[in-house]
C-alpha positions in Angstrom: 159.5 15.5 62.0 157.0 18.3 62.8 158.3 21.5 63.8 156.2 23.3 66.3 156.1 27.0 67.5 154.3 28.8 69.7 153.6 32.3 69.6 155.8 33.4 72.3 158.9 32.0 70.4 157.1 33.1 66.8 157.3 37.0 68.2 161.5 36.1 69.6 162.2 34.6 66.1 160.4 37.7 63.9 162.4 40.5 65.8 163.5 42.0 62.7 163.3 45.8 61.1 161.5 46.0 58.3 160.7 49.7 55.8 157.5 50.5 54.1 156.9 53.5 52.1 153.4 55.1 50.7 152.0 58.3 49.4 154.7 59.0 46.5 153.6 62.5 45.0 151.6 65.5 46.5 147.6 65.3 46.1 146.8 67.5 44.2 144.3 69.4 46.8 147.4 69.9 48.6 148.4 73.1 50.1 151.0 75.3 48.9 152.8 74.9 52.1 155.8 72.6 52.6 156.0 68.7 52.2 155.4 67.3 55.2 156.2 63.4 56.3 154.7 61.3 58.9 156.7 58.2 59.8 155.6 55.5 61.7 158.0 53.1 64.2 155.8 50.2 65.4 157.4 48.7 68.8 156.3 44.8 68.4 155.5 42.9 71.9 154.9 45.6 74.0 156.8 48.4 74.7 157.2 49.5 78.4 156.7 53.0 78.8 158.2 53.2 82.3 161.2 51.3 81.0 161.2 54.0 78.2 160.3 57.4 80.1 160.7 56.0 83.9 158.5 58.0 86.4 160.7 59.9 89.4 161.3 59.2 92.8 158.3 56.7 93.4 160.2 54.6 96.3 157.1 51.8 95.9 157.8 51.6 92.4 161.2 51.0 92.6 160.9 48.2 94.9 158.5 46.4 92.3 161.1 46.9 89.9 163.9 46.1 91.9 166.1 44.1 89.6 165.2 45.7 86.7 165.7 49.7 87.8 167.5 51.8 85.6 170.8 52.8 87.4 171.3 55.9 85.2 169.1 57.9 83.3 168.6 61.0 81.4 166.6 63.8 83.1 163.7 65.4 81.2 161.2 67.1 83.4 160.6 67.6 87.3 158.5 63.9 86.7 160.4 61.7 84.5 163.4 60.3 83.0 164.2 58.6 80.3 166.3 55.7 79.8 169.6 56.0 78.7 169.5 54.2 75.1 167.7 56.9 73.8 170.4 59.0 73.2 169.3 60.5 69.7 166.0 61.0 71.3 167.5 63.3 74.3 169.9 65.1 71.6 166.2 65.5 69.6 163.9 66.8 73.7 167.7 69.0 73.7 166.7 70.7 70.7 162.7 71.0 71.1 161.9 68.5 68.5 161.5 65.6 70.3 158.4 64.7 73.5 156.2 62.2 74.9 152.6 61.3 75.7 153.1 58.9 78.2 149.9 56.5 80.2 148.5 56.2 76.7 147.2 53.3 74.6 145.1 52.1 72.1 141.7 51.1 73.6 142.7 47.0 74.0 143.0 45.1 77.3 143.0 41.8 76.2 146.3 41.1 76.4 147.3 39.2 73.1 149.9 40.3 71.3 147.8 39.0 67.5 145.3 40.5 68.7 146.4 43.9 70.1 149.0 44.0 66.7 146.0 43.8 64.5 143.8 46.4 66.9 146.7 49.2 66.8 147.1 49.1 62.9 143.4 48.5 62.1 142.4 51.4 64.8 139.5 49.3 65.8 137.9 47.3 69.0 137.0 44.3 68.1 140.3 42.3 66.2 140.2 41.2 62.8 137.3 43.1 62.2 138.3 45.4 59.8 140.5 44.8 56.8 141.9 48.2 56.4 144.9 50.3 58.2 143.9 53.7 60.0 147.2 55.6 58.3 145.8 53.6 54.8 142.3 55.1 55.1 143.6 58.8 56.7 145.9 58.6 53.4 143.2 57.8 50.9 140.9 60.5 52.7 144.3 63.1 52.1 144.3 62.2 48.2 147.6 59.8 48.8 146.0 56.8 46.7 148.9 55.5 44.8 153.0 54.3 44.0 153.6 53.1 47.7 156.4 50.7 47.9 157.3 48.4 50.9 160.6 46.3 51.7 159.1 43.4 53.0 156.3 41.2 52.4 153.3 40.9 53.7 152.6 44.9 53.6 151.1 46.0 57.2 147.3 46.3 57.9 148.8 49.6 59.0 148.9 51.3 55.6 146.4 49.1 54.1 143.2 50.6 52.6 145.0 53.0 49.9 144.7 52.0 45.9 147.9 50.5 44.3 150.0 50.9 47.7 152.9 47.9 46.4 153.6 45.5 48.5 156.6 44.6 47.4 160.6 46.0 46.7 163.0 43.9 45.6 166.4 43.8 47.7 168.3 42.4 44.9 168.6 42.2 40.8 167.1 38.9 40.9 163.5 38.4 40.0 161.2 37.2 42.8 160.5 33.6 43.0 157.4 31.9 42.3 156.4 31.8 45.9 156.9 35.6 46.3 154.7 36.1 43.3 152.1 34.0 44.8 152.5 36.1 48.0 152.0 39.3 45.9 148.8 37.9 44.3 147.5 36.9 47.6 148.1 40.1 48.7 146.1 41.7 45.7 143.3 39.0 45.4 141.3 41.7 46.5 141.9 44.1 43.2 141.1 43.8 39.6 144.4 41.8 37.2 145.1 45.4 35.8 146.2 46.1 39.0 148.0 43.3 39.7 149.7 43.9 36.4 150.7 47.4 37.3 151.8 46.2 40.3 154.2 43.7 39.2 155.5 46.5 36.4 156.2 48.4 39.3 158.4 45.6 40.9 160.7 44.5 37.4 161.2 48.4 36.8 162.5 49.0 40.4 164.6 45.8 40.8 168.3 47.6 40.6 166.9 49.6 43.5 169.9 48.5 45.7 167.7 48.5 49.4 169.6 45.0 50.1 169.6 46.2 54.1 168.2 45.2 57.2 170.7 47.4 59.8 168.1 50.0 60.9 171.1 52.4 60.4 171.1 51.4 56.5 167.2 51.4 56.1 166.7 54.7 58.4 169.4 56.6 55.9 167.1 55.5 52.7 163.9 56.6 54.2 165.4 59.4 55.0 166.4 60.7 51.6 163.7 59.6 50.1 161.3 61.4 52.3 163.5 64.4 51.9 162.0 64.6 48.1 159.8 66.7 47.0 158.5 63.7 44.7 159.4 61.0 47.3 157.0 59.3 50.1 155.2 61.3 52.8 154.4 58.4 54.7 157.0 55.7 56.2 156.6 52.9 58.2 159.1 50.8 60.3 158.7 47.7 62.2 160.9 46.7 65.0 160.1 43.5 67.3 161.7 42.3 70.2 159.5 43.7 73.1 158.0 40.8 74.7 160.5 40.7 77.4 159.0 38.2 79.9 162.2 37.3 81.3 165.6 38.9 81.7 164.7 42.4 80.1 167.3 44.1 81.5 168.0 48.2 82.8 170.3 50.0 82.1 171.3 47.4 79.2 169.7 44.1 78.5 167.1 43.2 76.0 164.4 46.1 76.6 167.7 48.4 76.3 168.6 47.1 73.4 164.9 47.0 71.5 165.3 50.9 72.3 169.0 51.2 70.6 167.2 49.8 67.7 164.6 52.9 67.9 167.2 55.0 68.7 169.2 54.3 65.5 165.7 54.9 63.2 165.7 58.4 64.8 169.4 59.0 64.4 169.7 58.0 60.6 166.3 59.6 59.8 167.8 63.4 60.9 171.2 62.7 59.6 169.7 61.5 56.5 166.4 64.2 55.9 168.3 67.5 56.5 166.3 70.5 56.6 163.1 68.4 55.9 163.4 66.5 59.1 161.7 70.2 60.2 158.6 69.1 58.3 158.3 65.4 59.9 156.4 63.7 62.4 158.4 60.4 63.8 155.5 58.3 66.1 155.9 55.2 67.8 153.0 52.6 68.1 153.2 49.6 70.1 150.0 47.2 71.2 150.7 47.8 75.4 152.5 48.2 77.6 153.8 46.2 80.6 153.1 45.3 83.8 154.1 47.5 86.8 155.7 44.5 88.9 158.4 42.7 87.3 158.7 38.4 87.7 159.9 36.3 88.9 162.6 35.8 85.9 163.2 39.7 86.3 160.9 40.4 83.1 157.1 42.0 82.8 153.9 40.6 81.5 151.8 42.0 79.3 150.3 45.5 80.6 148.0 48.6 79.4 149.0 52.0 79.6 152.1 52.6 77.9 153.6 55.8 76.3 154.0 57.0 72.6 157.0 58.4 71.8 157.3 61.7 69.1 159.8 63.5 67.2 160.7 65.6 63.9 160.1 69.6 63.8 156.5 68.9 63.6 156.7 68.8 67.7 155.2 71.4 69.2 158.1 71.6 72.1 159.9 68.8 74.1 157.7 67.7 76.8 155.9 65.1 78.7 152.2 65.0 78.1 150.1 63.2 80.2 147.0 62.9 82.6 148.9 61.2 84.6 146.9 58.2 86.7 149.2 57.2 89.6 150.8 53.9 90.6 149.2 53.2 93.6 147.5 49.8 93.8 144.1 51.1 93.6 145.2 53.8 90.8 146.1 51.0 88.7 144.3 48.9 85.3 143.3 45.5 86.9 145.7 46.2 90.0 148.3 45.5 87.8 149.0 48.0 84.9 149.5 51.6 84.2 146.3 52.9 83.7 145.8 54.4 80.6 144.2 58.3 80.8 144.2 58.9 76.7 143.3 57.2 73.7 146.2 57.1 71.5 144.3 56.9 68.5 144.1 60.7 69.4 147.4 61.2 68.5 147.0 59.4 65.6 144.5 61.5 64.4 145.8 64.7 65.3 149.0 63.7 63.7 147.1 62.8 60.5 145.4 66.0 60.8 148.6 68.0 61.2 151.0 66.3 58.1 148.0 65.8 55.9 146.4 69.5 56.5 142.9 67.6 57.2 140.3 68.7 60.0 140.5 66.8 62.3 136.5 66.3 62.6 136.9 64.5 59.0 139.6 62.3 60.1 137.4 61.8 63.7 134.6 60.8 61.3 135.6 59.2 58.4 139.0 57.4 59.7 138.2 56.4 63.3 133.9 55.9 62.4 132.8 59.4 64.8 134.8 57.7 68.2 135.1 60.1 70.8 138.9 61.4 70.4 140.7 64.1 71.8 142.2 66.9 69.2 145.3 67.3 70.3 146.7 68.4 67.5 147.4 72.2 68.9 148.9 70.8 71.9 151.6 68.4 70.7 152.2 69.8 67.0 152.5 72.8 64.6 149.5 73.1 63.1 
């Protein structure tokens, strides 16, 4: 019997966290400053940003929304809210290290989640186009080339483009099978044998490493000590899927509430875990788009544009909403249908890359991102 799936179910079905670590070490051109983290959550299927940070007292709005509106939420500013799964986060805006750049979104319209995935880790237009991750080439311009380690296979396009990042961590004292081998070499077909070799070295000598966990509470509390070294990772990534909520997504709870508990519980285990070093972290969100404004007839969204990014650590600059904010009229709107988005969120990227990696942000502008006309917001949003 053939088994068929379509993408739709493929995205339900892969809704798992998963933990990658790179950039072991300090380069040694780095300053004599503090170590300083950048961790990456990607939201997978579309995150809705006015699900996540709900705009205020639009009556027209509402009424598009109407059996999906939040019954309760968390004030922030004058403007928005923000939904009430996102406790950590509010305890995080409560103490200035936690804000928002909301109508954002990578430069994509095209609707597919394969293809807006691959966009918003490669940092490109066109998808499948480039073979390299914009965090993997702002690391390798930062002098973070080697002993990366990730907990799942395949390794994201995301961090791609570094030397010797591994792709692989066992979760248990067993040896991986043949078929994870062949994965691994598949992975590296790219790279010479030594470094294949050095690679698998890397995976028999680390095999009692006991990361035999997939609760995001678990995984949040490893990243976080290791991050907290001064010879551990400066850069960790996270995936979390589950967005692609075309039909019952919920309010208050449901399964867009729930995708954002799973957030939540990254940003909870990270500070509890990272102590005073959570002062020298940036914690991003990336997602390919957001949703549309008018929910369905099965009391979902479709896929949409403008979305918003979501940041925290004491890297923030102070808790706050940043936005040009486009409207929600009809005429105010992407395609009549969407949140507009009014900033390139590869601009945060960059001056978030700019800010933990103590790079100018023209090199990362021009050697990252190919010269693209992006915004420095690094003085706005972070410590610099």
């Amino acid at each position: 019997m053939k088994l068929e799936i379509n993408r739709r179910d493929f995205l339900k079905t892969t809704a798992v966290t998963s933990l990658y670590f790179a950039g072991f070490g300090l380069p040694s051109f780095a300053s004599t400053g503090p170590k300083k983290n950048l961790v990456i959550i990607m939201l997978e299927g579309g995150m809705d940003g006015l699900c996540a940070i709900p705009v205020k007292g639009d009556k027209k709005f509402e009424k598009l929304r109407s059996k999906i509106n939040l019954d309760k939420t968390f004030s922030l500013t004058s403007d928005f809210d923000l939904h009430p799964a996102l406790q950590t986060f509010k305890i995080l805006w409560d103490k200035n290290l936690a804000s928002a750049v909301h109508a954002t979104s990578i430069p994509y319209t095209g609707r597919s989640h394969f293809d807006g995935q691959n966009l918003m880790q490669s940092g490109g237009k066109i998808p499948y186009s480039i073979k390299t991750g914009w965090l993997g080439r702002g690391m390798k311009l930062a002098g973070l080339t080697g002993n990366g380690l990730a907990l799942s296979l395949p390794m994201p396009l995301l961090i791609r483009g570094v030397p010797m990042n591994d792709n692989y961590f066992p979760v248990g004292k067993a040896m991986p099978a043949k078929d994870i081998l062949e994965l691994i070499n598949n992975e590296f077909d790219s790279h010479s044998e030594t470094h294949l070799s050095e690679t698998l070295k890397v995976i028999r000598s680390r095999k009692d490493g006991g990361y035999g966990y997939t609760e995001n509470s678990a995984l949040s509390l490893k990243a976080g000590k290791q991050l907290a070294k001064i010879d551990g990772p400066r850069v960790a990534v996270f995936e979390v899927g589950g967005f692609d909520t075309h039909a019952a997504q919920g309010a208050t709870d449901g399964a867009h509430a729930d995708c954002l508990k799973e957030y939540d519980r990254i940003l909870k285990g990270l500070e509890a875990s990272m102590g005073n070093e959570f002062e020298n972290t940036l914690v991003l969100t990336l997602t390919e788009f957001g949703r549309t404004i008018k929910q369905n007839s099965s009391n979902g969204t479709e896929h949409g544009y403008g979305t918003a990014v979501l940041m925290s650590g004491g890297l923030i600059k102070k808790s706050d909403i940043y936005t040009d904010w486009p409207g929600l009229k009809k005429k105010e709107l992407f395609e009549g249908r969407d949140l507009n988005s009014t900033i390139d969120a590869r601009s945060i990227y960059a001056s978030a890359m700019a800010t933990v990696f103590d790079i100018d942000f023209k090199r990362i502008q021009k050697e990252v991102f190919w010269g693209e006309k992006l915004q420095n917001l690094s003085d706005k949003l972070f410590k610099t």
